[in-house]
C-alpha positions as CSV (number, residue, x, y, z in Angstrom):
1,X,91.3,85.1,99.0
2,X,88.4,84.7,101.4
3,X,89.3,84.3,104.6
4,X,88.8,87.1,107.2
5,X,91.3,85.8,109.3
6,X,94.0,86.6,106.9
7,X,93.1,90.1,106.0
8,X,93.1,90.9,109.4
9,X,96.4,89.3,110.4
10,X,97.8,91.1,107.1
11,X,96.8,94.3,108.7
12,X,97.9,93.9,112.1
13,X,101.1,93.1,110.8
14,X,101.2,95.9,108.6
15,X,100.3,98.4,111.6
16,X,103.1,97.4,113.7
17,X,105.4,97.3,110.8
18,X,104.3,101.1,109.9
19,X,104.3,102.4,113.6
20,X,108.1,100.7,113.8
21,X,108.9,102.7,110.6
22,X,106.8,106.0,112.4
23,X,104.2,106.5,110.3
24,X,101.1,108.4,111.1
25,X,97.5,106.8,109.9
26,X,95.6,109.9,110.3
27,X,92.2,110.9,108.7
28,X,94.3,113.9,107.1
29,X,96.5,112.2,105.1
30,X,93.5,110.4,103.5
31,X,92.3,111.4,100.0
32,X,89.6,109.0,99.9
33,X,87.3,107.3,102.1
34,X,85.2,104.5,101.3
35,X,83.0,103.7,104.3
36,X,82.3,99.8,104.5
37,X,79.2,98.6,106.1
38,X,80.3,97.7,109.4
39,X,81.5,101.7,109.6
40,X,85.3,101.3,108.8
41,X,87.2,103.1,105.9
42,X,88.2,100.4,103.1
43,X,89.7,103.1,101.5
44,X,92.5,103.2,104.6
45,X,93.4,99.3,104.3
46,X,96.2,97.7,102.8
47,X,94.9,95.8,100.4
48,X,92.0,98.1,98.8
49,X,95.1,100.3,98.4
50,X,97.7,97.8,97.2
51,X,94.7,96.7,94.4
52,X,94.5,100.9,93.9
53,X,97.8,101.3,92.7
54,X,99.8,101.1,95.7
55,X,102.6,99.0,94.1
56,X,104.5,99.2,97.1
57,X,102.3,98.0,99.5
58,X,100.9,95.5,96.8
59,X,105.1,93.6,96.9
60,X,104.5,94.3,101.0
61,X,101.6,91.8,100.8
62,X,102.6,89.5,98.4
63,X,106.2,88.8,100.4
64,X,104.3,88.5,103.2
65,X,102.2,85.7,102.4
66,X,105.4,84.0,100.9
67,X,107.0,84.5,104.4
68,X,104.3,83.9,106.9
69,X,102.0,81.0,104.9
70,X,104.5,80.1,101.9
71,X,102.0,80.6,99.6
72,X,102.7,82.1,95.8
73,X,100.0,85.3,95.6
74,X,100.1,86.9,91.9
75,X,99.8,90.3,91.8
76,X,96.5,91.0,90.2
77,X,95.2,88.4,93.0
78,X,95.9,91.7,95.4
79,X,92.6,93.2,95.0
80,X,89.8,94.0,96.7
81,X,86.8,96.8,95.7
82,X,85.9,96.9,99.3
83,X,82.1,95.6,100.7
84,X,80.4,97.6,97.9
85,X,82.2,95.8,94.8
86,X,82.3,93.0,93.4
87,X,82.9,89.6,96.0
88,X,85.3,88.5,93.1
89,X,87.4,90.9,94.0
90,X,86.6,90.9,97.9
91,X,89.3,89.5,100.2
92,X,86.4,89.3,103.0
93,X,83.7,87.7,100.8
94,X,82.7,85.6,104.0
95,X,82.0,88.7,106.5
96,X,78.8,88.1,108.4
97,X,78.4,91.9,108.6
98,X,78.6,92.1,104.5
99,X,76.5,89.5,103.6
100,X,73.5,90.4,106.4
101,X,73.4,93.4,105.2
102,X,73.6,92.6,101.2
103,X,70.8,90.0,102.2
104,X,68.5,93.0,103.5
105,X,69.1,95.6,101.4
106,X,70.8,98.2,104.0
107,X,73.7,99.8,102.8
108,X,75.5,100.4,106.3
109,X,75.1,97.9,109.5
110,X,73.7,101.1,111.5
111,X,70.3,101.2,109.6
112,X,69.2,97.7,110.6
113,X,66.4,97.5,113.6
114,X,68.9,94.6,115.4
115,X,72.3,97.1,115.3
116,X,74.4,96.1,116.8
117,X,73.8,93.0,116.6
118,X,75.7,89.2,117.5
119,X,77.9,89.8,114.5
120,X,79.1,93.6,115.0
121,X,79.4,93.0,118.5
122,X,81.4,89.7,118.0
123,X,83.9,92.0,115.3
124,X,84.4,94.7,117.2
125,X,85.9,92.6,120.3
126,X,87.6,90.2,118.2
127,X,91.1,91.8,119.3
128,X,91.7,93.8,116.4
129,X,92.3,97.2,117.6
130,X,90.4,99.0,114.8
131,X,87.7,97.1,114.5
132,X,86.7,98.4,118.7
133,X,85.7,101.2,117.1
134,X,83.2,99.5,114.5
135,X,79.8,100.3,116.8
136,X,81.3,104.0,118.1
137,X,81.8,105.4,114.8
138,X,78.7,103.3,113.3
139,X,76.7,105.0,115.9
140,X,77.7,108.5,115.4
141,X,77.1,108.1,111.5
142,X,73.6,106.9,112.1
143,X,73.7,110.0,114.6
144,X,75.1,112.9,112.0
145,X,75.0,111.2,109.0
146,X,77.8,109.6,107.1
147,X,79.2,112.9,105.3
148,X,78.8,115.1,108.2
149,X,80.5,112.1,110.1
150,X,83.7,112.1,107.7
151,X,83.8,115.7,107.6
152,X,84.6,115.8,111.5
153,X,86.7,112.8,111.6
154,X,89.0,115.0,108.8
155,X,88.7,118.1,110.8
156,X,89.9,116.2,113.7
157,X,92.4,114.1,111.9
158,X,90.9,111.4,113.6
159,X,93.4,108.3,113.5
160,X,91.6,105.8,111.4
161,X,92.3,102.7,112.1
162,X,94.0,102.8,115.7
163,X,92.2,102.1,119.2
């Protein structure tokens, strides 16, 4: 499972189908964050969670590619470790943001001299609402630092992963 396009048509599915059922993503109810290079929380999407013992959500992806791409996906297939883990077990293994950054050591897209650059500019106006905010909150972690950042994104209860 390598293909960015499908992760991110996963979750925009999955964000409609959880705003229909009222559900609230909001930086409160998260109990852990894993911030990915390009400056979003891994630790907030469907799949990190369905491989992270999310059984539910793990059945919610696996029906969905049956429906929408009629394709068979085993259950120990759901898993990804987000950009710091393993690509094996990446469902973005091909993100231009990942691999620059891998390439020259930097552990967040914020610390390279070219931010933002071709790639983080092209992701975050790709029409996914939650990646918009990709060079906003990347910026204010270069700004504050990445701790101090999550710290007031909790205190604020900062929706994660809407526009």
């Amino acid at each position: 499972m390598d293909n960015w396009e499908t992760i991110t048509e996963w979750q925009s599915f999955s964000n409609v189908e959880k705003q229909k059922r009222g559900e609230n993503v909001t930086a409160e109810n998260l109990e852990k964050w894993v911030i990915s290079i390009c400056g979003l929380n891994c630790a907030k999407c469907d799949i990190y969670q369905a491989g992270h013992g999310n059984e539910k959500l793990r059945d919610e992806v696996i029906g969905w590619f049956r429906k929408e791409r009629n394709e068979a996906v085993k259950p120990e297939q759901v898993r990804c470790e987000g950009c710091r883990g393993s690509l094996e077990f990446h469902w973005s293994s091909d993100c231009k943001m990942m691999l620059c950054a891998k390439k020259r050591g930097l552990q967040y897209c914020f610390q390279c001299e070219d931010f933002p650059c071709t790639n983080v500019n092209e992701f975050s106006s790709d029409g996914i609402s939650h990646h918009k905010r990709t060079i906003e909150n990347s910026e204010k972690m270069k700004e504050i630092g990445v701790e101090v950042w999550i710290k007031e994104q909790k205190r604020k209860g900062q929706c994660v992963f809407c526009p």
